[in-house]
C-alpha positions as CSV (number, residue, x, y, z in Angstrom):
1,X,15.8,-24.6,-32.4
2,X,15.0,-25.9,-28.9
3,X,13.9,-22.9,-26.4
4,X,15.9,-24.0,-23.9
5,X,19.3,-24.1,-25.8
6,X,18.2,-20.5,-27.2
7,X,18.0,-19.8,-24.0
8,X,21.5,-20.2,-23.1
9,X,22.8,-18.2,-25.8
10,X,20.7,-15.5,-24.2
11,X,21.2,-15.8,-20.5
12,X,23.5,-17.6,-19.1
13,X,22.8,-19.7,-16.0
14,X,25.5,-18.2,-14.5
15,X,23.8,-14.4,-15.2
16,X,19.9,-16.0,-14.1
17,X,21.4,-17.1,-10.7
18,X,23.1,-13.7,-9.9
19,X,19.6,-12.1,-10.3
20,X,17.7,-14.7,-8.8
21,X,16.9,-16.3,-5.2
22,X,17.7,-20.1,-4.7
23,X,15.7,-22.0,-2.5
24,X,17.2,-24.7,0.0
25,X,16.0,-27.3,-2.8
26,X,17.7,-25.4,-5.6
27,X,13.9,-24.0,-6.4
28,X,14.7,-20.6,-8.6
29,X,12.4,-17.5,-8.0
30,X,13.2,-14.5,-10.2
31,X,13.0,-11.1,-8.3
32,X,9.9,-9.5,-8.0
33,X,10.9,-6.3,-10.3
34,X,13.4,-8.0,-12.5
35,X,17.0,-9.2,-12.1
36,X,18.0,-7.4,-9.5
37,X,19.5,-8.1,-6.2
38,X,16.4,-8.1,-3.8
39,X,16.9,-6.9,-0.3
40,X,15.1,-9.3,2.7
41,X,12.2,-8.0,4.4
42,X,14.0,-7.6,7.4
43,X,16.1,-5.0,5.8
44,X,13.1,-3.5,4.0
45,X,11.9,-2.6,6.9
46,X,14.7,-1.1,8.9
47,X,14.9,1.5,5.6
48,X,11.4,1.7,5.2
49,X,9.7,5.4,5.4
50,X,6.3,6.3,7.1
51,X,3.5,3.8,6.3
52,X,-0.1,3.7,6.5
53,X,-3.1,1.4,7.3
54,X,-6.4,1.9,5.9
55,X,-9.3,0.2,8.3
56,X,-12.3,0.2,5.1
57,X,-15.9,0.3,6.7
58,X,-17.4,-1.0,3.5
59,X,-21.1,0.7,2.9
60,X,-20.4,3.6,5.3
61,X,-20.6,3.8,8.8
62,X,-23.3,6.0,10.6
63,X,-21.2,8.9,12.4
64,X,-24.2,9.8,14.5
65,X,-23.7,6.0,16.1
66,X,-20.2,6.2,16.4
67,X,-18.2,9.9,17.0
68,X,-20.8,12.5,16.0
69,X,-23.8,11.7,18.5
70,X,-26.7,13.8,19.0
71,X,-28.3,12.7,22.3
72,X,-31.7,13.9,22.9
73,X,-32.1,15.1,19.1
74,X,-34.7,13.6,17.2
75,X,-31.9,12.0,14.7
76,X,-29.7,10.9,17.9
77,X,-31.2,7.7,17.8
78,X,-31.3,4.8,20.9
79,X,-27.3,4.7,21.3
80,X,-26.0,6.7,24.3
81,X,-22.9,8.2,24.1
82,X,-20.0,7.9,26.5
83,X,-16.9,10.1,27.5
84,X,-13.6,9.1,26.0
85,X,-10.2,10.1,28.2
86,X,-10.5,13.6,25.9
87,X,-12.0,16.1,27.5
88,X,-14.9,17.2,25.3
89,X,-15.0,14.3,23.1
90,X,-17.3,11.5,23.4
91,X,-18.5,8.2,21.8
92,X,-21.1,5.3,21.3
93,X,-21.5,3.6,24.8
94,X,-20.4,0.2,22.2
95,X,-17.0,1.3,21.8
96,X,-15.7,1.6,25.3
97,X,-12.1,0.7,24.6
98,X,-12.1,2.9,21.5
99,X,-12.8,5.7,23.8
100,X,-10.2,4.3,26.1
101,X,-7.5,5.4,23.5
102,X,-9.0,8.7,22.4
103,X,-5.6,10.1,23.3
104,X,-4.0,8.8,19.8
105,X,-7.4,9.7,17.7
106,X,-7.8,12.9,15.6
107,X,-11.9,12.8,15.0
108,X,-12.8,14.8,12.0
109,X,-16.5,15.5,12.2
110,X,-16.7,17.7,8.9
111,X,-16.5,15.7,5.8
112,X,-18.3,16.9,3.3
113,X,-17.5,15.1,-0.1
114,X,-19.2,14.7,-3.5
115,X,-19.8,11.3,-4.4
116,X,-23.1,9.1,-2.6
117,X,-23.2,6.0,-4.0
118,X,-21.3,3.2,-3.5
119,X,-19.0,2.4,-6.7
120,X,-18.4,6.1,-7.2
121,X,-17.8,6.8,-3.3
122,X,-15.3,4.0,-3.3
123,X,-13.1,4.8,-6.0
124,X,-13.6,8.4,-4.9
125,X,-12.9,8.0,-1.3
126,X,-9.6,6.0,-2.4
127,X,-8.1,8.1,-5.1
128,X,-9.6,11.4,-4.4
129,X,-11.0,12.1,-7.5
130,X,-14.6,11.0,-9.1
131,X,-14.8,8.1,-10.9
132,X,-16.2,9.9,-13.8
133,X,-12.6,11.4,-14.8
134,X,-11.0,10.1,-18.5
135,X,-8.3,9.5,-16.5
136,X,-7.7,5.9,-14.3
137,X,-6.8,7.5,-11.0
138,X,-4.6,5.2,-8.3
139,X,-5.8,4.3,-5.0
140,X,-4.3,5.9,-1.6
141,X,-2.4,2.6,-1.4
142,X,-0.8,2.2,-4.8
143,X,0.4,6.1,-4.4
144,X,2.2,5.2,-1.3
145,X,3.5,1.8,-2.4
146,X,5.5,4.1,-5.2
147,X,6.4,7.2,-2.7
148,X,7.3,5.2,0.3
149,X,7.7,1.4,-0.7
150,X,11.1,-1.1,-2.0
151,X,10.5,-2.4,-4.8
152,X,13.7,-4.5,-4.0
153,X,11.5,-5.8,-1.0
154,X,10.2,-9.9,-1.3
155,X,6.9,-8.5,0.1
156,X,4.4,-6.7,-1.6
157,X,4.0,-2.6,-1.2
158,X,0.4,-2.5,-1.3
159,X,-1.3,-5.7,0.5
160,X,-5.5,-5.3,1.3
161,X,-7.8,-7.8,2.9
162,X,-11.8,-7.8,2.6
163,X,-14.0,-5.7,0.5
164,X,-11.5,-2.4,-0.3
165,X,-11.0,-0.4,-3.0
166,X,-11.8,-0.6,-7.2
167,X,-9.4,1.5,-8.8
168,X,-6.3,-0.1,-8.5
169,X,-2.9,1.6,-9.1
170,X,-4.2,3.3,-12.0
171,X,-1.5,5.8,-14.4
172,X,1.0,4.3,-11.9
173,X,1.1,0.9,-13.6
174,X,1.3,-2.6,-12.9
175,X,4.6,-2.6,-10.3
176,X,1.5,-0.8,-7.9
177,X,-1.1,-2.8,-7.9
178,X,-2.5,-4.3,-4.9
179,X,-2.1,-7.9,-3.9
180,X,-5.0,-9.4,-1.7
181,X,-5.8,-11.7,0.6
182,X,-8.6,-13.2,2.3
183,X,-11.0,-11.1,4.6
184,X,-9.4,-13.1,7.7
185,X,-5.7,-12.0,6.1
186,X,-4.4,-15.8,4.9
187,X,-3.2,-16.1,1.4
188,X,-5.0,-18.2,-1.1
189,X,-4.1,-21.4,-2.2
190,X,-2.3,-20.4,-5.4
191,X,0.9,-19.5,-3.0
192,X,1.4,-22.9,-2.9
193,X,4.0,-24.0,-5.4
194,X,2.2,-26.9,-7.2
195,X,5.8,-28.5,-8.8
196,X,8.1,-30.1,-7.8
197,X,11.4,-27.9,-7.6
198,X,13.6,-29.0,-10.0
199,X,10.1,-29.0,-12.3
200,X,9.4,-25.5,-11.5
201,X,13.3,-24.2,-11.6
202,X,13.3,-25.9,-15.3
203,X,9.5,-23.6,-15.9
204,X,11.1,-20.5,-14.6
205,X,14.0,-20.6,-16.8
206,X,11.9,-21.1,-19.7
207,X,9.1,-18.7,-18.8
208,X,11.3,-15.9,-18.4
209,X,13.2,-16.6,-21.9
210,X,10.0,-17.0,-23.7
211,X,8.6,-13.7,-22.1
212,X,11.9,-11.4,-22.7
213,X,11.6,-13.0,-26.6
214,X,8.1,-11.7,-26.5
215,X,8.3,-8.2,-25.4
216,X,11.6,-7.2,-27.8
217,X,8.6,-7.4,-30.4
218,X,5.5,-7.0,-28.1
219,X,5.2,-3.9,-25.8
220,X,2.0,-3.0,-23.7
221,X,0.8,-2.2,-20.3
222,X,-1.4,-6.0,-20.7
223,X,1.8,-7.8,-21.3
224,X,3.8,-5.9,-18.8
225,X,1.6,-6.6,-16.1
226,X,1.3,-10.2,-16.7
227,X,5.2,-10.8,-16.1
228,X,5.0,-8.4,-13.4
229,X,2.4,-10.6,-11.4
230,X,4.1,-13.8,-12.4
231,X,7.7,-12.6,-10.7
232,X,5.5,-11.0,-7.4
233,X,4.4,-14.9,-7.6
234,X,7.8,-16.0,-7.5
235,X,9.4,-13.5,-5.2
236,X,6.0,-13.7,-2.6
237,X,7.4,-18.0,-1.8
238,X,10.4,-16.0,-0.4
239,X,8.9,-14.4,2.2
240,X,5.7,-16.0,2.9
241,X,6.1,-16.5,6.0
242,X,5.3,-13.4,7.4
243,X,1.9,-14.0,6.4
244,X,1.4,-16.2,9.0
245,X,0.0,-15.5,12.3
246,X,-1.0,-18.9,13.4
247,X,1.4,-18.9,16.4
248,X,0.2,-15.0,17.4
249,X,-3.5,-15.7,17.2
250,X,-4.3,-17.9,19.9
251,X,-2.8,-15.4,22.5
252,X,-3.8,-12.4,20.3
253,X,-7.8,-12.7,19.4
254,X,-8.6,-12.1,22.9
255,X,-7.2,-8.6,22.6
256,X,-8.2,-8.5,18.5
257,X,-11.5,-10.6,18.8
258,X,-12.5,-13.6,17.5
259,X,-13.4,-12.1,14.0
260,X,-11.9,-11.6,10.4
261,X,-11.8,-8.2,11.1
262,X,-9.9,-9.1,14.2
263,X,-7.4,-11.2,12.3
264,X,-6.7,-8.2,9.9
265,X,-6.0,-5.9,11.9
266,X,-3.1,-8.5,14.0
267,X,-2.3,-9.2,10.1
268,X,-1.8,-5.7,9.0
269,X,0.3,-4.8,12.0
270,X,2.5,-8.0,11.1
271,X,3.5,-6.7,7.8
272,X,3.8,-3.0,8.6
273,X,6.6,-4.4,11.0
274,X,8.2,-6.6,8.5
275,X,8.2,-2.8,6.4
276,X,5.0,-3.0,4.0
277,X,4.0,0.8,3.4
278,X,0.6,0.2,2.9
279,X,-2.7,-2.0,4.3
280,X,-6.3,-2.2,3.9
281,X,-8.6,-3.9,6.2
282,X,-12.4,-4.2,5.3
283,X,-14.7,-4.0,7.5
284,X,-18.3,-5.6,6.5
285,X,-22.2,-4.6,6.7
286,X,-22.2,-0.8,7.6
287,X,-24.6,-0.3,4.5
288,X,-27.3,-0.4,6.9
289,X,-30.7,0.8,5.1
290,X,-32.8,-1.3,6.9
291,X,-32.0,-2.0,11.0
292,X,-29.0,0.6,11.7
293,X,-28.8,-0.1,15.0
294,X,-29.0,-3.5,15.2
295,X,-25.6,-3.7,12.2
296,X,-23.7,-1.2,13.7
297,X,-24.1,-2.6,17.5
298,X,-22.6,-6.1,16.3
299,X,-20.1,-4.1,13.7
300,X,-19.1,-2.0,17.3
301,X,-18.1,-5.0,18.9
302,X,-15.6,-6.1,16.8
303,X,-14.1,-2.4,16.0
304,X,-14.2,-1.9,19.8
305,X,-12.0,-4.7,20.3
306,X,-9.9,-5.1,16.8
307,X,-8.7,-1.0,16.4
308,X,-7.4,0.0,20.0
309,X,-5.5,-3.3,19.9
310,X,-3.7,-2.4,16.7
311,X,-3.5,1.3,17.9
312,X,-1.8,-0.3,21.5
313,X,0.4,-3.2,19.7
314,X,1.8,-0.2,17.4
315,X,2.4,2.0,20.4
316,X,4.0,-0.4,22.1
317,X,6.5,-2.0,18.9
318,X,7.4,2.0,18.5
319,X,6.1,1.8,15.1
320,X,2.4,4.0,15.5
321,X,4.7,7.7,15.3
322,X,5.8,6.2,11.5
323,X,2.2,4.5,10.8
324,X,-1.0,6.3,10.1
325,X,-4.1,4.5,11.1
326,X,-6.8,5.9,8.9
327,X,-10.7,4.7,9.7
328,X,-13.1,5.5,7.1
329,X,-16.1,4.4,4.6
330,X,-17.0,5.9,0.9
331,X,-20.3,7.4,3.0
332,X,-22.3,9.0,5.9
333,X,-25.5,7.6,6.7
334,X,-28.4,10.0,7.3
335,X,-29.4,11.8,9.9
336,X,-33.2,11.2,9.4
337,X,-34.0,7.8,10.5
338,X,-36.2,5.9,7.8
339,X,-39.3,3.7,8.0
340,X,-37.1,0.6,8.4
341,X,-35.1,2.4,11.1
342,X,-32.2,2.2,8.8
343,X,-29.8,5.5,7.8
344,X,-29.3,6.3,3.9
345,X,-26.5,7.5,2.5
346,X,-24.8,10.8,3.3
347,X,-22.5,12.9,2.3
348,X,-23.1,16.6,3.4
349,X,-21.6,15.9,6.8
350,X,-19.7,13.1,7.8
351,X,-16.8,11.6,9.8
352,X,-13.1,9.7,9.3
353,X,-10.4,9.1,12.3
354,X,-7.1,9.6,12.1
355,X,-4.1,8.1,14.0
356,X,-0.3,7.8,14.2
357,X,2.0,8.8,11.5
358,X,2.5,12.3,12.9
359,X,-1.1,13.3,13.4
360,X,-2.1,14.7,16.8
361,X,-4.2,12.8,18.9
362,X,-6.6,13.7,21.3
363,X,-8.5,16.5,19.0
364,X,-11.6,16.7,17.3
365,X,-11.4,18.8,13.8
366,X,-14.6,20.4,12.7
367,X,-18.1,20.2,13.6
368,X,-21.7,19.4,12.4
369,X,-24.9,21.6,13.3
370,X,-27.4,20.4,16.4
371,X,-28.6,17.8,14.2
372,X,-25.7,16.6,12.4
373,X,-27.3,17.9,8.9
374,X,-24.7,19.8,8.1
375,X,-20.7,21.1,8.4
376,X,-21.1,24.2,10.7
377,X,-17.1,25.2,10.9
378,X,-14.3,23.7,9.0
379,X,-15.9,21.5,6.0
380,X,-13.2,19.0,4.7
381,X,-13.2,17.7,1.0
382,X,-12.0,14.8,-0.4
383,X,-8.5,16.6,-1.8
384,X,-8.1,18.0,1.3
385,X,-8.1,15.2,3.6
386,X,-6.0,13.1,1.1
387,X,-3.7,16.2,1.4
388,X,-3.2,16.0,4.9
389,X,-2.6,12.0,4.9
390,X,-0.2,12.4,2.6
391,X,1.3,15.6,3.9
392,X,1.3,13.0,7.6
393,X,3.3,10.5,5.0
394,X,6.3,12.6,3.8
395,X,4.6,12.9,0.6
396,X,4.1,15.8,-2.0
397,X,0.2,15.8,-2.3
398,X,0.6,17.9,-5.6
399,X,3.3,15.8,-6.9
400,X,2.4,15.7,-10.8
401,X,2.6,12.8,-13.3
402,X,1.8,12.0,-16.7
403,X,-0.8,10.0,-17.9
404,X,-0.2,9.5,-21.6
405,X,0.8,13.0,-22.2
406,X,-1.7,14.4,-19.8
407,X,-0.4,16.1,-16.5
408,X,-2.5,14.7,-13.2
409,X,-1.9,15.4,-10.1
410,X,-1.9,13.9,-6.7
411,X,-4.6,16.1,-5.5
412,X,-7.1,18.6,-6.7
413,X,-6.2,21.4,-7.3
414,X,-7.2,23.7,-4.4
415,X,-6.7,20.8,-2.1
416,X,-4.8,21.6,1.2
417,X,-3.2,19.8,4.4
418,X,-5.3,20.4,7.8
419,X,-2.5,21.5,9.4
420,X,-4.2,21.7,12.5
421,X,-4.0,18.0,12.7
422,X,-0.6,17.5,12.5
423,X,2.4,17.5,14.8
């Protein structure tokens, strides 16, 4: 029998169009979790709970070049330091308008985590738990696309730009995972329907058939995701719009900078506004082995100009109380300055800023010995900070799941909220 008549006798068209979106052209776009009726973005947002950003400085910044300095040590390096509007707390001399809003910055200089190389330090830094667990962990992002995300929303939960995480949404399935886009924040060519609309309202009808008539008798995570991805496909041409910023940017990258990073940032404040929980920005070449001062003086300049804008645009939309701003790598980099005046890796003492969302500005948490080799009060894991973001978030950090018939947990066990940190 013909598909498509089968297709009737299943579903009628009547039943498709309740639980589906028609475009002005009569285009059909199934709902991004299903059938159901989808709420706009606009009202996403109004309903939305606390969200978070994550500003990713892939291959680890230096914290004794940015918010840890050691002037006049032999590890202090040629970077002078410079004093923010905190009293007590200073910074690079390159990131001027970073210490310009010290007021909304919680500075925790007493990190002291477990995993030094990159692949490991990423996953770990974004779930955290090593990568060396049986069990496939989800990212910071994917945990609060599920806790504080609308599915019913037409934009994604967990949107990421640039080099970001590798775990994914792990034991919290395919509905979670991240969807990317470019390092400058545009989506990619495939968001371009490549049909015409009666052609592709014909090929969404029959997809979905042929899919339902495949799970009654086929039923796994592989096949689950790929109709999951195929209706964010569909339900992402509804609101597409809000990805772009071509009108904003002109005006905006002299207060973002001219940069990818810059364009991020303005992108990642866009959707939190239009009530997406959760946003990664990468940030490029801070795995600076060789010439550390030279990569982190032109990295400076674009965080100097790209992360107080955000921080001020949020301030000033109402939206950086319910947004946390988090700024961190998987790594340190040495003290020791090596024979290609480049840092290493390092992980016994370290730094990651906090902003918004409930976290106290204007404080610095913890501290590092004369030389920055090691915590000297108030060491901070990898559960424990986790803890306190989602503790910032509204969200259980020992909320437990299963994974198969395992129990797993948000968090470590042990792992606690810096409660100093919060409001």
């Amino acid at each position: 029998m013909n598909p498509l008549c089968r297709a009737g006798e299943h579903l009628s068209r009547r039943a498709f169009l309740k639980g589906a979106a028609v475009t002005g052209g009569g285009l059909v776009l199934p709902n991004w979790g299903g059938l159901a009726h989808a709420r706009s973005a606009a009202e996403a947002a109004t309903k939305a709970k606390k969200r978070c950003i994550l500003l990713w400085m892939n291959g680890g910044a230096s914290q004794i070049d940015t918010f840890d300095m050691k002037p006049g040590r032999a590890t202090g390096g040629p970077f002078r330091p410079v004093q923010t509007k905190v009293t007590g707390l200073q910074v690079c001399e390159y990131l001027p308008r970073v210490a310009a809003v010290a007021d909304k910055l919680a500075v925790i200089r007493s990190m002291k985590t477990h995993s030094p190389d990159h692949p490991d330090g990423i996953y770990h830094m974004h779930t955290c738990y090593k990568m060396s667990e049986r069990t496939p962990h989800p990212e910071l992002g994917a945990v609060i696309a599920k806790f504080n995300g609308d599915l019913g929303s037409d934009l994604p939960t967990f949107v990421r730009m640039g080099s970001c995480g590798n775990a994914g949404a792990g034991y919290l399935g395919p509905a979670h995972e991240p969807f990317s886009l470019g390092r400058e924040g545009k989506l990619g060519s495939f968001t371009s329907p490549y049909l015409a609309e009666d052609a592709e309202k014909k090929r969404a009808e029959l997809f979905r058939f042929v899919e339902a008539e495949f799970a009654a008798d086929h039923r796994a995570e592989p096949f689950d995701s790929h109709r999951t991805a195929k209706e964010r496909a569909w339900r992402l041409l509804r609101a597409k719009a809000v990805f772009d910023i071509s009108k904003e940017w002109p005006a905006a990258k002299e207060r973002y900078g001219d940069s990818d990073f810059g364009r991020g940032c303005l992108m990642a404040r866009k959707l939190v506004e239009a009530g997406v929980p959760f946003v990664e920005v990468g940030h490029e070449n801070y795995d600076s082995h060789a010439d550390n001062f030279v990569c982190h003086k032109a990295n400076m300049q674009q965080l100097d100009m790209a992360w107080p804008a955000l921080l001020t645009d949020l301030a000033d939309r109402g939206l950086l109380q319910d947004t946390l701003v988090v700024w961190m790598g998987e790594v340190g980099r040495t003290p020791q300055i090596n024979n290609r005046a480049g840092r290493d890796h390092y992980i016994r003492a370290w730094t990651i800023v906090l902003a918004g969302g409930g976290v106290k500005g204007g404080q610095v948490y913890g501290a590092t010995d004369a030389d920055g080799k090691d915590v000297k009060d108030d060491p901070v894991s990898e559960g424990d900070l986790f803890a306190t973001v989602y503790k910032a978030l509204g969200i259980n950090h020992r909320a437990k799941h299963l994974s198969g018939v395992r129990p797993v947990w948000l968090t470590p066990e042990g792992s606690q909220p810096i409660t100093e940190l919060l409001g």
